[in-house]
mmCIF file of the N, C-alpha and C atoms, coordinates in Angstrom:
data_MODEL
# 
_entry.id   MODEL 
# 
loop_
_atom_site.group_PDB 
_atom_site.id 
_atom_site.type_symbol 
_atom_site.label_atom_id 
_atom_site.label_alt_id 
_atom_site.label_comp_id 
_atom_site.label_asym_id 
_atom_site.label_entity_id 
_atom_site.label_seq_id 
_atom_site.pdbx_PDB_ins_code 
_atom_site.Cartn_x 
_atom_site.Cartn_y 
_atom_site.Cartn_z 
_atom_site.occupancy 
_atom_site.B_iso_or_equiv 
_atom_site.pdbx_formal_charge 
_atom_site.auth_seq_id 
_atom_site.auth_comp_id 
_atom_site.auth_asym_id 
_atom_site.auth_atom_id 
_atom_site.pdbx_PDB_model_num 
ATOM 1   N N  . UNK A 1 1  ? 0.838  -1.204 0.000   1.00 0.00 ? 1  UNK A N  1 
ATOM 2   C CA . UNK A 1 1  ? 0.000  0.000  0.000   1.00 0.00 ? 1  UNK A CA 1 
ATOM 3   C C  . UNK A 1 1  ? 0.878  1.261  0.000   1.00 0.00 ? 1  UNK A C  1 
ATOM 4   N N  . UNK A 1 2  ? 1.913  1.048  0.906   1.00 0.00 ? 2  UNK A N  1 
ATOM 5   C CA . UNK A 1 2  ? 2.713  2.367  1.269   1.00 0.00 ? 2  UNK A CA 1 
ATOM 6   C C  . UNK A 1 2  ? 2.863  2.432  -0.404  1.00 0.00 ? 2  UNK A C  1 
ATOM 7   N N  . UNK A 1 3  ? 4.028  1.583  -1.141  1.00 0.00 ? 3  UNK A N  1 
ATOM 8   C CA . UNK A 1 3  ? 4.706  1.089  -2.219  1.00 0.00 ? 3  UNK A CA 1 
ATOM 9   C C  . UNK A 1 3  ? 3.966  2.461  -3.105  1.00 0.00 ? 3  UNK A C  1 
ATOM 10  N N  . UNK A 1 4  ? 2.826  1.750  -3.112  1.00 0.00 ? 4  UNK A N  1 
ATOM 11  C CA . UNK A 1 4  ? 1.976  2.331  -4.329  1.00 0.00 ? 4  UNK A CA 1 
ATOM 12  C C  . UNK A 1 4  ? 1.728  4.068  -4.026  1.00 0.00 ? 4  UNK A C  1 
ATOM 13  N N  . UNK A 1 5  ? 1.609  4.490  -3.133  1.00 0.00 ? 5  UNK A N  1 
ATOM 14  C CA . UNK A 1 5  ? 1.314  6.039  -2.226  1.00 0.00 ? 5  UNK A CA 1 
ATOM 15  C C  . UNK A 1 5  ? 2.396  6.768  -2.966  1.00 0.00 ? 5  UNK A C  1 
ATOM 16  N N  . UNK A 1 6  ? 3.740  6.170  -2.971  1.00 0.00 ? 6  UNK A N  1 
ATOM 17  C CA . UNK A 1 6  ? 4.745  6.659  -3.241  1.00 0.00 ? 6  UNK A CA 1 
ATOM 18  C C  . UNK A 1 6  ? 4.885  6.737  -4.554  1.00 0.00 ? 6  UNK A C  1 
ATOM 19  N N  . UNK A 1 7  ? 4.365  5.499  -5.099  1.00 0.00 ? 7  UNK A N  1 
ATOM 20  C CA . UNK A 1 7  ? 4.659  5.928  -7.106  1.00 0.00 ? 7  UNK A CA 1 
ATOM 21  C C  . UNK A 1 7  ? 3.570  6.967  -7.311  1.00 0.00 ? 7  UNK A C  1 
ATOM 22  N N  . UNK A 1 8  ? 2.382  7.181  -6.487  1.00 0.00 ? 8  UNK A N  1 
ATOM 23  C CA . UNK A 1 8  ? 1.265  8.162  -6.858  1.00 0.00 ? 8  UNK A CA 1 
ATOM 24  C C  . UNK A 1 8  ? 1.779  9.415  -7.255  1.00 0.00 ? 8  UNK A C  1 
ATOM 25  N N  . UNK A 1 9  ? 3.106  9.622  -5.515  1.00 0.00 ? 9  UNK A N  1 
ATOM 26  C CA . UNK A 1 9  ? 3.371  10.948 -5.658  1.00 0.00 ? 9  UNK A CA 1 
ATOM 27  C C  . UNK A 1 9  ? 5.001  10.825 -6.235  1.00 0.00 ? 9  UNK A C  1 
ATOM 28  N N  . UNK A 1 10 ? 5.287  10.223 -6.903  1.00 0.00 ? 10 UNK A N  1 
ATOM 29  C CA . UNK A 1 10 ? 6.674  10.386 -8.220  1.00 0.00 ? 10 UNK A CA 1 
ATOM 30  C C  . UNK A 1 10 ? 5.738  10.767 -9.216  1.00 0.00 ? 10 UNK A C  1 
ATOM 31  N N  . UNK A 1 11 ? 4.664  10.177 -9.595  1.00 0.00 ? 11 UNK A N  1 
ATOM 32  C CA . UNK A 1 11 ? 3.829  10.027 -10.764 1.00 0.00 ? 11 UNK A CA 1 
ATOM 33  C C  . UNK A 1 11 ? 3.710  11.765 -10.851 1.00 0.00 ? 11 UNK A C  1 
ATOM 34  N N  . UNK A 1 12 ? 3.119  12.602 -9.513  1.00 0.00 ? 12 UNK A N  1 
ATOM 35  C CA . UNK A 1 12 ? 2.238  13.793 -9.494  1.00 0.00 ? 12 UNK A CA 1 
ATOM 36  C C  . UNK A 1 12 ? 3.732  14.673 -9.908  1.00 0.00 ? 12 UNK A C  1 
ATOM 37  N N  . UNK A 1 13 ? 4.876  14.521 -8.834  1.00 0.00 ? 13 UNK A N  1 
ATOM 38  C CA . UNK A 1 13 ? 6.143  15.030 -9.228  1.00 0.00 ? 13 UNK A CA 1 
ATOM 39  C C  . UNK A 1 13 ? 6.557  15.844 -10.759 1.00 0.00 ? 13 UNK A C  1 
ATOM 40  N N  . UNK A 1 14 ? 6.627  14.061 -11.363 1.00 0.00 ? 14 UNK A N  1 
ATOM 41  C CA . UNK A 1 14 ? 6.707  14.195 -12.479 1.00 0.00 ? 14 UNK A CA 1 
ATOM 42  C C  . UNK A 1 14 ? 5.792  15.158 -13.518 1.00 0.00 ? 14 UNK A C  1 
ATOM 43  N N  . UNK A 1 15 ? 4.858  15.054 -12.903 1.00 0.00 ? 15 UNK A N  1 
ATOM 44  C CA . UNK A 1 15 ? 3.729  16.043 -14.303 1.00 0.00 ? 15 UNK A CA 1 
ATOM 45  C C  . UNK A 1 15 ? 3.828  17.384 -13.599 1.00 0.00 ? 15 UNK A C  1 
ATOM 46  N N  . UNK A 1 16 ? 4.484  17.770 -12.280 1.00 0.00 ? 16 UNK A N  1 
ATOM 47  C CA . UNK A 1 16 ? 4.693  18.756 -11.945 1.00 0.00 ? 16 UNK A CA 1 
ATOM 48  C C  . UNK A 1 16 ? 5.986  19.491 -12.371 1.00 0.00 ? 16 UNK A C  1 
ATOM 49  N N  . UNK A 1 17 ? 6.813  18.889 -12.315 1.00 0.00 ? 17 UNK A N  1 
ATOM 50  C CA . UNK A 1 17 ? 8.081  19.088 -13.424 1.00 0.00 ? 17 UNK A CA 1 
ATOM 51  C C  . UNK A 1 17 ? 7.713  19.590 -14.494 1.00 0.00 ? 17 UNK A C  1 
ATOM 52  N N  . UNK A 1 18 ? 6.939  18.618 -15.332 1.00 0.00 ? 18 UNK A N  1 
ATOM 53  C CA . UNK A 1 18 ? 6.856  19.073 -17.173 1.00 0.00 ? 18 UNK A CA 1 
ATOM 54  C C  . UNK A 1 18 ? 6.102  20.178 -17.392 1.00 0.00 ? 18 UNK A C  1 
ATOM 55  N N  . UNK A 1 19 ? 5.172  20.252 -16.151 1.00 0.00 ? 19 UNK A N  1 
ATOM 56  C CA . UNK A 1 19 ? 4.130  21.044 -16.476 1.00 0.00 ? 19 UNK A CA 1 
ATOM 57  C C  . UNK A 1 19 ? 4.840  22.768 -16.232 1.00 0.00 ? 19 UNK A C  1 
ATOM 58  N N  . UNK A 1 20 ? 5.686  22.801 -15.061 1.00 0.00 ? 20 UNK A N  1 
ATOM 59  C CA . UNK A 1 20 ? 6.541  23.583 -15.159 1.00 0.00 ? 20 UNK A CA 1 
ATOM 60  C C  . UNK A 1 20 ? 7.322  24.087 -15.852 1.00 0.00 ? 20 UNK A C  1 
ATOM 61  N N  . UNK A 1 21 ? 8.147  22.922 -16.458 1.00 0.00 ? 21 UNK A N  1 
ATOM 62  C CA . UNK A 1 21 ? 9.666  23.056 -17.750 1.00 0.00 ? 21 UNK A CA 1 
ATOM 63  C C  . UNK A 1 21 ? 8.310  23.422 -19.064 1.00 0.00 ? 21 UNK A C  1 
ATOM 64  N N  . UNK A 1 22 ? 7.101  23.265 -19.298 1.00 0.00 ? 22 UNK A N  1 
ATOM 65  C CA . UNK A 1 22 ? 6.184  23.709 -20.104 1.00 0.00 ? 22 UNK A CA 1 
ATOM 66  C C  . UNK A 1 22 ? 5.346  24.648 -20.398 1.00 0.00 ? 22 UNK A C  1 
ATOM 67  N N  . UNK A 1 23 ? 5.120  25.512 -18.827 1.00 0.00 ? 23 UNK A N  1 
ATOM 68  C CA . UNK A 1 23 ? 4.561  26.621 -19.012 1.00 0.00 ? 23 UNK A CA 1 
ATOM 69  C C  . UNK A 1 23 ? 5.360  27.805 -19.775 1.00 0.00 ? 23 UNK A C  1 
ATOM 70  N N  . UNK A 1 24 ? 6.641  28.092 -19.812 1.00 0.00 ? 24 UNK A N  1 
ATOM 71  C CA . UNK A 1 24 ? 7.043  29.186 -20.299 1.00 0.00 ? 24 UNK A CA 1 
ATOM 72  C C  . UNK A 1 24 ? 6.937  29.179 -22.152 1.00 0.00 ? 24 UNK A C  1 
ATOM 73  N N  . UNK A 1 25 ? 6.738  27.916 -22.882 1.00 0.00 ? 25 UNK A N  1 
ATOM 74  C CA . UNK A 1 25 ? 6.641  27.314 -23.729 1.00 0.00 ? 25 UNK A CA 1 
ATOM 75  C C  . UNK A 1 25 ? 5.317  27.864 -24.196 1.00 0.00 ? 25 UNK A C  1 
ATOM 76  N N  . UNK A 1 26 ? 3.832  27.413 -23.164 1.00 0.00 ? 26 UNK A N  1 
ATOM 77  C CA . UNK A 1 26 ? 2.707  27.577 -23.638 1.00 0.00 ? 26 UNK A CA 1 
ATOM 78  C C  . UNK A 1 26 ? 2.660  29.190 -23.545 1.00 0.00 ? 26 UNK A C  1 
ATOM 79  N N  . UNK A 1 27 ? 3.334  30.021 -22.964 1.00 0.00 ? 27 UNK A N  1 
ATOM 80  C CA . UNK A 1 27 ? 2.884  31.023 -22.617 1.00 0.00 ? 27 UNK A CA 1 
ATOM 81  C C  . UNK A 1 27 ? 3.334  31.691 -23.998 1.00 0.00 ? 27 UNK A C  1 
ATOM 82  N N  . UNK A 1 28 ? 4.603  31.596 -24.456 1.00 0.00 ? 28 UNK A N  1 
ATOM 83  C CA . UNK A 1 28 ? 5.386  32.399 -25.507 1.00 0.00 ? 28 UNK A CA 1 
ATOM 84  C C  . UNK A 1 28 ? 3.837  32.055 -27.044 1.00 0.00 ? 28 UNK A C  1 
ATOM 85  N N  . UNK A 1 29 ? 3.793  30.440 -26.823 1.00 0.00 ? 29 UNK A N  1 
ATOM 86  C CA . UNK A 1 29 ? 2.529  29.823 -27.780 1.00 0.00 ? 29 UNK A CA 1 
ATOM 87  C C  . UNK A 1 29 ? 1.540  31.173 -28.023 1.00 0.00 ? 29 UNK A C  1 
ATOM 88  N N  . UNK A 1 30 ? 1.049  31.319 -26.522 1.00 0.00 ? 30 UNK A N  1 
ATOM 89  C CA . UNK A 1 30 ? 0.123  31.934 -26.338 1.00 0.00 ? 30 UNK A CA 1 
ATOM 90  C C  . UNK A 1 30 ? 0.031  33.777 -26.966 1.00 0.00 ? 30 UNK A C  1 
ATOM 91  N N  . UNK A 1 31 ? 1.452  34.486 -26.333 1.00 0.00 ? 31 UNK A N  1 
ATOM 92  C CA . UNK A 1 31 ? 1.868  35.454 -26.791 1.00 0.00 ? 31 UNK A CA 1 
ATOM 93  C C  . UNK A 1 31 ? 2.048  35.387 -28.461 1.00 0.00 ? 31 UNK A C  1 
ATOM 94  N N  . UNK A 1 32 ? 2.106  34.207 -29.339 1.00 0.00 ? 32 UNK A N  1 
ATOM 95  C CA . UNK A 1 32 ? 2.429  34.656 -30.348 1.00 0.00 ? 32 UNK A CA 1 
ATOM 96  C C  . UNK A 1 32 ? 0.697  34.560 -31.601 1.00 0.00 ? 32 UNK A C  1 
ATOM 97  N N  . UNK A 1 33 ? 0.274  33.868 -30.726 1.00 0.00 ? 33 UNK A N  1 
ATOM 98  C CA . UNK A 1 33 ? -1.364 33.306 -31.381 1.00 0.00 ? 33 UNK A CA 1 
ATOM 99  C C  . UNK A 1 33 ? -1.789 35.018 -31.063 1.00 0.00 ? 33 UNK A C  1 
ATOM 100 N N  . UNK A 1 34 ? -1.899 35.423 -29.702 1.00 0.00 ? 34 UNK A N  1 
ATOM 101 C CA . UNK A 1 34 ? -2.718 36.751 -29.533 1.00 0.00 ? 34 UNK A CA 1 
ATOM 102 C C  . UNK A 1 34 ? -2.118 38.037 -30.907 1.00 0.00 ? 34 UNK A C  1 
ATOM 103 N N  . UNK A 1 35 ? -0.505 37.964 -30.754 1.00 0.00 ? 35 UNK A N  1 
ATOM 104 C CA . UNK A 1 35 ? 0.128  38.841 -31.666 1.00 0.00 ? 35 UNK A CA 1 
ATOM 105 C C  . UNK A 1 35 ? 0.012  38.806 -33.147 1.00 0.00 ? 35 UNK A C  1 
ATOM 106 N N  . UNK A 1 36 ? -0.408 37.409 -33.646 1.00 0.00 ? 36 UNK A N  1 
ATOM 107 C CA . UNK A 1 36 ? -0.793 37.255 -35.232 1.00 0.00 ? 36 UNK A CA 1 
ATOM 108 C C  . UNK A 1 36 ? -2.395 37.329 -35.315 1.00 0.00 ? 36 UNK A C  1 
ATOM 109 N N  . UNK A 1 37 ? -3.224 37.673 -33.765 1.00 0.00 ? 37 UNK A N  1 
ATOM 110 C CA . UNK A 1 37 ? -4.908 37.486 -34.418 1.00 0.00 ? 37 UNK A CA 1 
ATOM 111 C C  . UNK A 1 37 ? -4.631 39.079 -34.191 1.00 0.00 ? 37 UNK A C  1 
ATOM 112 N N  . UNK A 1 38 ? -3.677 40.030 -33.553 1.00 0.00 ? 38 UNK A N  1 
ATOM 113 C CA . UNK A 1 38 ? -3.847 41.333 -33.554 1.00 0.00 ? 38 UNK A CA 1 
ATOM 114 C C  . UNK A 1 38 ? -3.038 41.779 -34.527 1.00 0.00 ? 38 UNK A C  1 
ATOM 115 N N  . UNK A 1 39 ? -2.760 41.576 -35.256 1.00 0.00 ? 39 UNK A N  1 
ATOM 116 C CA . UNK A 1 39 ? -1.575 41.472 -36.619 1.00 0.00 ? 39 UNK A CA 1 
ATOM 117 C C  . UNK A 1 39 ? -2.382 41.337 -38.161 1.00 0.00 ? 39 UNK A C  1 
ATOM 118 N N  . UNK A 1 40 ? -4.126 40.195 -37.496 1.00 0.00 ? 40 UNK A N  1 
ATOM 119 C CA . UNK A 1 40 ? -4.353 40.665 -39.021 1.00 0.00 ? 40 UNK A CA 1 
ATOM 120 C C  . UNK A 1 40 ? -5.843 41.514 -38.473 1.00 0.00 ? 40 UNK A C  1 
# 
């Protein structure tokens, strides 16, 4: 039971990582979609 508690929270870790190393990514995404719908 413990075993498994622990891969839950590597599991949550992990998508907390990417989701991190990913936001500055979605954000620039984001900045460049707003700048080409105010562009045309």
């Amino acid at each position: 039971m413990r075993k498994r508690i622990s891969l839950v929270l590597d599991a949550m870790t992990l998508a907390l990582c990417k989701l991190i190393l990913g936001l500055p990514s979605l954000l620039l995404a984001f900045l460049t979609f707003r700048y080409v719908l105010a562009g045309l």
